[in-house]
C-alpha positions in Angstrom: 0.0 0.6 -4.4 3.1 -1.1 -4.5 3.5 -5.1 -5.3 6.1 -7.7 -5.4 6.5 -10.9 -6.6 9.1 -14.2 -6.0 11.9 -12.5 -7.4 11.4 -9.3 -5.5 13.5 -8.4 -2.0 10.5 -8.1 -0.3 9.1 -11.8 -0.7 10.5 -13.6 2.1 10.6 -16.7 -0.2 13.4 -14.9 -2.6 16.1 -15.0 0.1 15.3 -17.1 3.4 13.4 -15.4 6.2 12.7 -11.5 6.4 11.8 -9.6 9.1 10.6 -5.6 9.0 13.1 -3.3 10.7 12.0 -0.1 11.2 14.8 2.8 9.8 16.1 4.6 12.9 16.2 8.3 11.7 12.6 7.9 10.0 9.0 7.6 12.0 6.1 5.6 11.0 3.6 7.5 11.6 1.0 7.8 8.5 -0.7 4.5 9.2 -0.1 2.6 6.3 1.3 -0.3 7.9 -0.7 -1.0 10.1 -3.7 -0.8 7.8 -2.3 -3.5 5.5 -1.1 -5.9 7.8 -2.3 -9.4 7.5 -1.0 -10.6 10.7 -2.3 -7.5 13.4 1.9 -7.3 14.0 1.4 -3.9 14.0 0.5 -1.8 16.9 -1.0 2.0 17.0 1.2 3.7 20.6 -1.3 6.2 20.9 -1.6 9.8 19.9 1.8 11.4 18.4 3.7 8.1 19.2 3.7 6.3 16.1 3.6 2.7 15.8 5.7 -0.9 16.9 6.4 -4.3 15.2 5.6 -6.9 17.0 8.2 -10.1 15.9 6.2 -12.8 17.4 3.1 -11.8 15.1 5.1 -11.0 12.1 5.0 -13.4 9.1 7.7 -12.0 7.2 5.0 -11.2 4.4 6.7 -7.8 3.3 3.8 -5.5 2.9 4.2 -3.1 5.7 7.9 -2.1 4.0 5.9 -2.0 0.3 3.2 0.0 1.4 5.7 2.8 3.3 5.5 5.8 1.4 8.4 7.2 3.4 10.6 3.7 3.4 10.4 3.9 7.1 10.4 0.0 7.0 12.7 -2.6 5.2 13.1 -6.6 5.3 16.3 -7.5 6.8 17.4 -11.2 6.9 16.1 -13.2 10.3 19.2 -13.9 12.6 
């Protein structure tokens, strides 16, 4: 399992407001995210579709992106 603390990219504290973008050439598809949410942001599309963010949900918290084994999520800055 992975962690993070204040110092750490992930902690939306360290460097203003994150969001989770997910990478364009990679799928989420194992189910990590979703399971670890805190906010329900995450959404399962169904069978063989994968899964999608949803920004008005999302906290900014990080643990989606932590808990991706394939790094198909990372925190970008909030515009």
């Amino acid at each position: 399992m992975s962690t993070w603390s204040r110092s750490s990219p992930l902690c939306p504290c360290a460097s203003g407001p994150r969001r989770p973008a997910p990478a364009p050439t990679r799928r989420l598809s194992c189910g990590n995210c979703y399971s670890v949410c805190p906010d329900n942001a995450i959404t399962k599309l169904g069978p063989g579709r994968g899964f999608a963010i949803d920004l008005d949900y999302c906290k900014g918290c990080g643990l989606c992106a932590a808990e991706c084994p394939s790094g198909a999520i990372e925190m970008v800055p909030e515009e």
